[in-house]
PyMOL Python script that loads the backbone (N, CA, C, O; Angstrom):
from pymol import cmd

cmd.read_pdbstr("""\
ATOM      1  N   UNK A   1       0.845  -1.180   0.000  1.00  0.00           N
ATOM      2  CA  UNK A   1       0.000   0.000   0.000  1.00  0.00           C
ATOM      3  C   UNK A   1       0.889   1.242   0.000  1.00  0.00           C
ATOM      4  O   UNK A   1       1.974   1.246   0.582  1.00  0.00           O
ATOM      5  N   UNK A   2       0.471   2.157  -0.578  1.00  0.00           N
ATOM      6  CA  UNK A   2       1.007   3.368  -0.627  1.00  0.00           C
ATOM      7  C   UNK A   2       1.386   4.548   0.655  1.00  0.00           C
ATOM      8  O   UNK A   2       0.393   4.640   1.377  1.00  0.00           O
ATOM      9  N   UNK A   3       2.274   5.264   1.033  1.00  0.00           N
ATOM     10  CA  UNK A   3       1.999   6.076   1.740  1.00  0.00           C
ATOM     11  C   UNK A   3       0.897   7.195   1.498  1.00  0.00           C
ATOM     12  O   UNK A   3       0.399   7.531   0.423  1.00  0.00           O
ATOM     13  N   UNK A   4       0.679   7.617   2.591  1.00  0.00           N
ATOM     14  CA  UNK A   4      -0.449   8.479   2.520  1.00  0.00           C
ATOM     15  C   UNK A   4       0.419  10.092   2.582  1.00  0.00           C
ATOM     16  O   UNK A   4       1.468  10.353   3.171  1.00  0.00           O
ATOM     17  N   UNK A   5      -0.326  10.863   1.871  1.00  0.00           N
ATOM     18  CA  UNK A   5       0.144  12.403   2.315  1.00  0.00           C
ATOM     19  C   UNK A   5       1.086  13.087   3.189  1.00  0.00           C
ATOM     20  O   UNK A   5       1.934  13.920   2.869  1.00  0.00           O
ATOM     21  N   UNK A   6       0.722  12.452   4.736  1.00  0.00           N
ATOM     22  CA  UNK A   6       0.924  13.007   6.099  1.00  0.00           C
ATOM     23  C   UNK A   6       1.886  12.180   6.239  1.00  0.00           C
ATOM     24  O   UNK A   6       2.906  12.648   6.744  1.00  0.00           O
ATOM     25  N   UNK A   7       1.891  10.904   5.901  1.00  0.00           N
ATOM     26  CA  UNK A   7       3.107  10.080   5.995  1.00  0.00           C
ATOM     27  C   UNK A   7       4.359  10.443   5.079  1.00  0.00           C
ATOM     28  O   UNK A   7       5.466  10.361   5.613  1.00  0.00           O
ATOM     29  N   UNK A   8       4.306  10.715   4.157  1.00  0.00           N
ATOM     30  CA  UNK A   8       5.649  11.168   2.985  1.00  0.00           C
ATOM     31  C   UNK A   8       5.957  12.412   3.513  1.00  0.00           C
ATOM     32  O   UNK A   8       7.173  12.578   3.410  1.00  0.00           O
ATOM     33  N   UNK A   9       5.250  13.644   4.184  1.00  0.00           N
ATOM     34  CA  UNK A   9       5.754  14.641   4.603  1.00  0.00           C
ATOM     35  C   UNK A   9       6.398  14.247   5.984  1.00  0.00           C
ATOM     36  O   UNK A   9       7.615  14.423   6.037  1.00  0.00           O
ATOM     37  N   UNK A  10       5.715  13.682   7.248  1.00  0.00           N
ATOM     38  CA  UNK A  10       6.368  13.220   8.197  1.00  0.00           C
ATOM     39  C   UNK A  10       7.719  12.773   7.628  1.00  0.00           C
ATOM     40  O   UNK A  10       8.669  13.498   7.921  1.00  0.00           O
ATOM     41  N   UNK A  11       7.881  12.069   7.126  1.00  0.00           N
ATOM     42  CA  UNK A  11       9.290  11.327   6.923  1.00  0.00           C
ATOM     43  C   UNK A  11      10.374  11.858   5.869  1.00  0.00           C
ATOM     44  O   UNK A  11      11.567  11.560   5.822  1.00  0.00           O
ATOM     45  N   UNK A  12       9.593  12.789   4.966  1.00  0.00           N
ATOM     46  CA  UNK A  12      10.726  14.048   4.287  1.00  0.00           C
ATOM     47  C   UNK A  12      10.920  14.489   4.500  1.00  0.00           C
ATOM     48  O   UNK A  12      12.091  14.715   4.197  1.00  0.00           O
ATOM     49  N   UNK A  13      10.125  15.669   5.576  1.00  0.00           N
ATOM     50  CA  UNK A  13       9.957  16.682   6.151  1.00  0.00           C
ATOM     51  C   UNK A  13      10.786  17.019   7.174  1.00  0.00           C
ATOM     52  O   UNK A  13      10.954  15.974   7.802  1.00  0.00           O
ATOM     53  N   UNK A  14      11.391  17.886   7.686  1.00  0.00           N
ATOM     54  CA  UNK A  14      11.379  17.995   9.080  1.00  0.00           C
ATOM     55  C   UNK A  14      10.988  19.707   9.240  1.00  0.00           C
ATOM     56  O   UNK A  14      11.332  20.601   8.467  1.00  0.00           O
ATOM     57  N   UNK A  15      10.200  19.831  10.441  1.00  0.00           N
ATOM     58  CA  UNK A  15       9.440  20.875  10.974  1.00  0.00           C
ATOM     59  C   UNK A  15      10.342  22.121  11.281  1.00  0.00           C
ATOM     60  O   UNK A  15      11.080  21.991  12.257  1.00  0.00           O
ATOM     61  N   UNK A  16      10.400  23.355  10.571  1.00  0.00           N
ATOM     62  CA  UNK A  16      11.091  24.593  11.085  1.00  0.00           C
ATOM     63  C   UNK A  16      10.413  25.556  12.188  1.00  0.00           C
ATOM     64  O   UNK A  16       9.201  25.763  12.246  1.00  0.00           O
ATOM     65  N   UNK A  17      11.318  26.080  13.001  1.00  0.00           N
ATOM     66  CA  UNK A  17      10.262  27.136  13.866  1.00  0.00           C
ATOM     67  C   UNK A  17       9.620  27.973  13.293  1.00  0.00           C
ATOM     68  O   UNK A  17       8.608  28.194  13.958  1.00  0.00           O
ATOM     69  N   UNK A  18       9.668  28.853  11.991  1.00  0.00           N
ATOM     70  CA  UNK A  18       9.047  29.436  11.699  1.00  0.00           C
ATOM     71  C   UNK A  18       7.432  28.764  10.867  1.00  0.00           C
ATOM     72  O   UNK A  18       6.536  29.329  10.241  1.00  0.00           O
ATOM     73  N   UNK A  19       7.635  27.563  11.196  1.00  0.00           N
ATOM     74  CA  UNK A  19       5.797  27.067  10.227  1.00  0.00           C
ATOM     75  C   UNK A  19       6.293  26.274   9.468  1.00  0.00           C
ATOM     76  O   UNK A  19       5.869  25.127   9.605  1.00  0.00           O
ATOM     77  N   UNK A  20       7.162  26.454   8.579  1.00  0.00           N
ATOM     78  CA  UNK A  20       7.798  25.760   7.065  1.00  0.00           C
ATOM     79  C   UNK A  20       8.507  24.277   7.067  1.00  0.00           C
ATOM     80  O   UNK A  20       9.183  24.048   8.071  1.00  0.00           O
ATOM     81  N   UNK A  21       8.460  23.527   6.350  1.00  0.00           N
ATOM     82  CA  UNK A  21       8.708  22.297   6.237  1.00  0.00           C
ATOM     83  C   UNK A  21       9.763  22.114   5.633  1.00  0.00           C
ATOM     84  O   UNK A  21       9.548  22.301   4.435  1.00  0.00           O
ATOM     85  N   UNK A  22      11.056  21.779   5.867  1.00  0.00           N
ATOM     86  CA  UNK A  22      12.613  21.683   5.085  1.00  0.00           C
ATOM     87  C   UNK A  22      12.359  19.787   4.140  1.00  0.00           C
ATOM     88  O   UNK A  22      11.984  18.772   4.726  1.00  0.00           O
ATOM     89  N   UNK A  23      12.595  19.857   3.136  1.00  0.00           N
ATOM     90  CA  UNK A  23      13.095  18.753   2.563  1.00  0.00           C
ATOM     91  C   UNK A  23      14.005  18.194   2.805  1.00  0.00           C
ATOM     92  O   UNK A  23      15.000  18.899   2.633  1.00  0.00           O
ATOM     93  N   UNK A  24      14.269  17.026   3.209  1.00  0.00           N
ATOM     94  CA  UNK A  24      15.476  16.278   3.933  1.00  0.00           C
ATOM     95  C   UNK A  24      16.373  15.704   2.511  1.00  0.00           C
ATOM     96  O   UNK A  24      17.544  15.328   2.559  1.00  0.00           O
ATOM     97  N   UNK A  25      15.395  15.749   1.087  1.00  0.00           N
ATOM     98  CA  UNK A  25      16.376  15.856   0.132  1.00  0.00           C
ATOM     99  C   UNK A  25      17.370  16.485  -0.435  1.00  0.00           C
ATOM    100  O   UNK A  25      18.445  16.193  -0.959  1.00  0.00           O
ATOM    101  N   UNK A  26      16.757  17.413  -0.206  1.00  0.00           N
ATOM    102  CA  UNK A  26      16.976  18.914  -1.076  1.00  0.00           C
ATOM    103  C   UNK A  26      17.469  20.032  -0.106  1.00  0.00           C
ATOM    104  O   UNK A  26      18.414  20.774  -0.369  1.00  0.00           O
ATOM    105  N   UNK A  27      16.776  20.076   0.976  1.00  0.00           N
ATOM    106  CA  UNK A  27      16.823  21.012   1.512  1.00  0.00           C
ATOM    107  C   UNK A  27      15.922  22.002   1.549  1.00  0.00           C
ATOM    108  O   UNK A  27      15.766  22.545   2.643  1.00  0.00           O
ATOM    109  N   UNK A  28      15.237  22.409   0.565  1.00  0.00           N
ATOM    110  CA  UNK A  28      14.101  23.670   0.118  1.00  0.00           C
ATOM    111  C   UNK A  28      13.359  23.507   0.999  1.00  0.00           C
ATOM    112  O   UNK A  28      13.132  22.453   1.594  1.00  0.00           O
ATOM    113  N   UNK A  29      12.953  24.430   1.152  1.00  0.00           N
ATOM    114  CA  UNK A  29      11.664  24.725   2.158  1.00  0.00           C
ATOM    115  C   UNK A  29      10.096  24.638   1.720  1.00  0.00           C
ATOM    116  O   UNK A  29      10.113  24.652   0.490  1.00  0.00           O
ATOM    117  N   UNK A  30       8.965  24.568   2.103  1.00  0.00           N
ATOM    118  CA  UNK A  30       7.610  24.614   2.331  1.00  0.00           C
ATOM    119  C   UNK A  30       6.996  24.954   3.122  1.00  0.00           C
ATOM    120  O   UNK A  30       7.260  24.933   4.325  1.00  0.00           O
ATOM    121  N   UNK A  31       5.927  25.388   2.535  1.00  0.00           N
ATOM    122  CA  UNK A  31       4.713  25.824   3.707  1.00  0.00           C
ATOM    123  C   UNK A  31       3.274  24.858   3.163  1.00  0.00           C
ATOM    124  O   UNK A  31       2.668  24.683   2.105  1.00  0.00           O
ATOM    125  N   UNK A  32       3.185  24.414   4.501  1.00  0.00           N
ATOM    126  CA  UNK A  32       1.802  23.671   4.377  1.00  0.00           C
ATOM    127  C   UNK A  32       1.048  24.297   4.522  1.00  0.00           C
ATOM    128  O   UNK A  32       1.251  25.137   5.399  1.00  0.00           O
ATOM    129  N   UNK A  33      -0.561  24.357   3.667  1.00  0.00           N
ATOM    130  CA  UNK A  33      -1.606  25.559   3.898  1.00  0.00           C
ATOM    131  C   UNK A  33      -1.720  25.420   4.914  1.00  0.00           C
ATOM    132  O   UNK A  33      -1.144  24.592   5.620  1.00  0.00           O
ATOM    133  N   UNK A  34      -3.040  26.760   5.423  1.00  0.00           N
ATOM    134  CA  UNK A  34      -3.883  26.875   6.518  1.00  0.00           C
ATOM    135  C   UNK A  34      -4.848  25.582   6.737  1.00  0.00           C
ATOM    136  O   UNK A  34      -5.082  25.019   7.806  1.00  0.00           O
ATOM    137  N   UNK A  35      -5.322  25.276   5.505  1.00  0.00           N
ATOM    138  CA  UNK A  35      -6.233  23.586   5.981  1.00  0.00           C
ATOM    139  C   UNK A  35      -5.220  22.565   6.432  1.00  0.00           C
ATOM    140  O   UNK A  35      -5.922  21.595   6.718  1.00  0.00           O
ATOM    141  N   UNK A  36      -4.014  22.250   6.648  1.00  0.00           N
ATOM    142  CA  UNK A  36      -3.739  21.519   6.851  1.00  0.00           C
ATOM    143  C   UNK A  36      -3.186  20.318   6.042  1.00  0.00           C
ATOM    144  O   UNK A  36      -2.571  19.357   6.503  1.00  0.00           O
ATOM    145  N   UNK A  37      -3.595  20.603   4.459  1.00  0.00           N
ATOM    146  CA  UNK A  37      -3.292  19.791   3.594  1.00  0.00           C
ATOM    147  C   UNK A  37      -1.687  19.766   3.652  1.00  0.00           C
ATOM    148  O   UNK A  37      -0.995  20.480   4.378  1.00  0.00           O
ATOM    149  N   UNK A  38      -1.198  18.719   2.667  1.00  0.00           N
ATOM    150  CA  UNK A  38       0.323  18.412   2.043  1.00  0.00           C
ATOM    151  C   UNK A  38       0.315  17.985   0.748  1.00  0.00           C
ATOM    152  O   UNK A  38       0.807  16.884   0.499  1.00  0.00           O
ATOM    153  N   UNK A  39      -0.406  19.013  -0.598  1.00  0.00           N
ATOM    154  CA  UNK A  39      -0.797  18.690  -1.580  1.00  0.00           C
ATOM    155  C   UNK A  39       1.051  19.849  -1.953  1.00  0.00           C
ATOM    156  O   UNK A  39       1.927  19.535  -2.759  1.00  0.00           O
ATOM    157  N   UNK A  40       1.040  21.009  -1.099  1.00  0.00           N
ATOM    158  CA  UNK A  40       1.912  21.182  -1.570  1.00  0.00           C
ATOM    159  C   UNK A  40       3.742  21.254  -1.537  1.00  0.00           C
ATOM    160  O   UNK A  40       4.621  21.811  -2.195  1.00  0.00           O
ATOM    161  N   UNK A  41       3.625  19.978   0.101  1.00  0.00           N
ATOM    162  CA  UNK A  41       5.179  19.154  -0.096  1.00  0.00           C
ATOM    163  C   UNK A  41       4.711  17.891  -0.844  1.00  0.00           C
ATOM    164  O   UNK A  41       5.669  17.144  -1.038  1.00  0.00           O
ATOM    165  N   UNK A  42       3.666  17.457  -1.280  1.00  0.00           N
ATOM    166  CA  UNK A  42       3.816  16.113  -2.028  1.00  0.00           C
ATOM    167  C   UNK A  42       4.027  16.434  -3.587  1.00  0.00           C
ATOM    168  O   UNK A  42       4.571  15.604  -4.315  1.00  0.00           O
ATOM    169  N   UNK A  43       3.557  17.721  -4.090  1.00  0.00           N
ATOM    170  CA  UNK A  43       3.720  18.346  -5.098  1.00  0.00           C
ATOM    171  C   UNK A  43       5.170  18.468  -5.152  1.00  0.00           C
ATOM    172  O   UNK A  43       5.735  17.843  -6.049  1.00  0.00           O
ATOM    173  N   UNK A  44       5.958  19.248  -4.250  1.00  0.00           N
ATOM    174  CA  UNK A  44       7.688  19.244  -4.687  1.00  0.00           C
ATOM    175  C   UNK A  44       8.070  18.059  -4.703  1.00  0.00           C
ATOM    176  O   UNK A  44       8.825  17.868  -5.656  1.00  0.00           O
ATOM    177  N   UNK A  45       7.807  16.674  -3.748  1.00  0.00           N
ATOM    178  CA  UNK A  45       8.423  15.604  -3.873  1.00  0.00           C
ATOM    179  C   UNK A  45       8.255  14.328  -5.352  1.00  0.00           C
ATOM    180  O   UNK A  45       9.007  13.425  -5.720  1.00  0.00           O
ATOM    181  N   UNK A  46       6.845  14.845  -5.903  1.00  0.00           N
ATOM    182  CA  UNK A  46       6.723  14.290  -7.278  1.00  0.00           C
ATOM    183  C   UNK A  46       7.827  15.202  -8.117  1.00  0.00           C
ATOM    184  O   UNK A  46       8.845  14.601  -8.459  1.00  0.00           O
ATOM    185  N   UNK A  47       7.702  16.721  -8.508  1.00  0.00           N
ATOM    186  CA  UNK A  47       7.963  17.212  -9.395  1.00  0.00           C
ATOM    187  C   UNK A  47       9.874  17.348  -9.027  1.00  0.00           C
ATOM    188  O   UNK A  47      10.556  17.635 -10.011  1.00  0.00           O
ATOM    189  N   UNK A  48      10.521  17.172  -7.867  1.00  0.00           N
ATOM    190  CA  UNK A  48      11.763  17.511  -7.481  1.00  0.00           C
ATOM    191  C   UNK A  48      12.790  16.158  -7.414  1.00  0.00           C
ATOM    192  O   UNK A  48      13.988  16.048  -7.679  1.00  0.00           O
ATOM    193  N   UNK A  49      11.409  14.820  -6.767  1.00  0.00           N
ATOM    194  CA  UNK A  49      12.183  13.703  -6.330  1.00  0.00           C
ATOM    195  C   UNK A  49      11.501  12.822  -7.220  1.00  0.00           C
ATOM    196  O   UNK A  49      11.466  11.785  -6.557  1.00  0.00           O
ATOM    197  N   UNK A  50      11.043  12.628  -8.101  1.00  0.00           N
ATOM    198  CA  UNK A  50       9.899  11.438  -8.307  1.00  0.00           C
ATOM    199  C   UNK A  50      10.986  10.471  -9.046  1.00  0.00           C
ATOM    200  O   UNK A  50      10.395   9.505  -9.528  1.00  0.00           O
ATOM    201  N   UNK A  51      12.315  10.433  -9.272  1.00  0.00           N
ATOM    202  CA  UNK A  51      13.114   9.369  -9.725  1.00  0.00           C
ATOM    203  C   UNK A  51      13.802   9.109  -8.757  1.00  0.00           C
ATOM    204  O   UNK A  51      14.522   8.125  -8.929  1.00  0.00           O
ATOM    205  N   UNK A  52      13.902   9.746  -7.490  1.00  0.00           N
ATOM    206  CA  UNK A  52      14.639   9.368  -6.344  1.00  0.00           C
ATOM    207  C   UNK A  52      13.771   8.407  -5.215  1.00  0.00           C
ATOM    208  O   UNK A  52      14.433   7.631  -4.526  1.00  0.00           O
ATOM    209  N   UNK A  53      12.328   8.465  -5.041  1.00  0.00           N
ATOM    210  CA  UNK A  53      11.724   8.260  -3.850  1.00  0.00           C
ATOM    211  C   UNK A  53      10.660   7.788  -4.898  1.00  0.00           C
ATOM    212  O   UNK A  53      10.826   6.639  -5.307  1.00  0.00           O
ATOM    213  N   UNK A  54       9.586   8.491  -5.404  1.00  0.00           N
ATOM    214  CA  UNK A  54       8.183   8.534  -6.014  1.00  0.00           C
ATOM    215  C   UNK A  54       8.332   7.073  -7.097  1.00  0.00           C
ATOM    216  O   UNK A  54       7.384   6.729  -7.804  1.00  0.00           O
TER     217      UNK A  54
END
""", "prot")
cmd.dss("prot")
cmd.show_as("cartoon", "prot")
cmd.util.cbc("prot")
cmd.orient("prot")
């Protein structure tokens, strides 16, 4: 089964004090919206990593 959303960011991710989400690949940063979604760290990890991880 696939990871889910919250799971691929948990485990790429790691949490900055200011809100933003660092890529443990890359390094680059993110911000997860106000809803709560991760459409847009799963978006960098297709379009940045998708031959590395995806």
């Amino acid at each position: 089964m696939s990871p889910t959303p919250k799971q691929l960011t948990q485990a790429l991710y790691g949490k900055l004090p200011n809100g933003r989400y660092k890529c443990r690949l890359c390094s680059k940063t993110r911000k997860l919206s106000s809803s709560g979604g991760y459409t847009n760290a799963v978006d960098h990890l297709r379009r940045d990593h998708e031959s590395t991880f995806l």
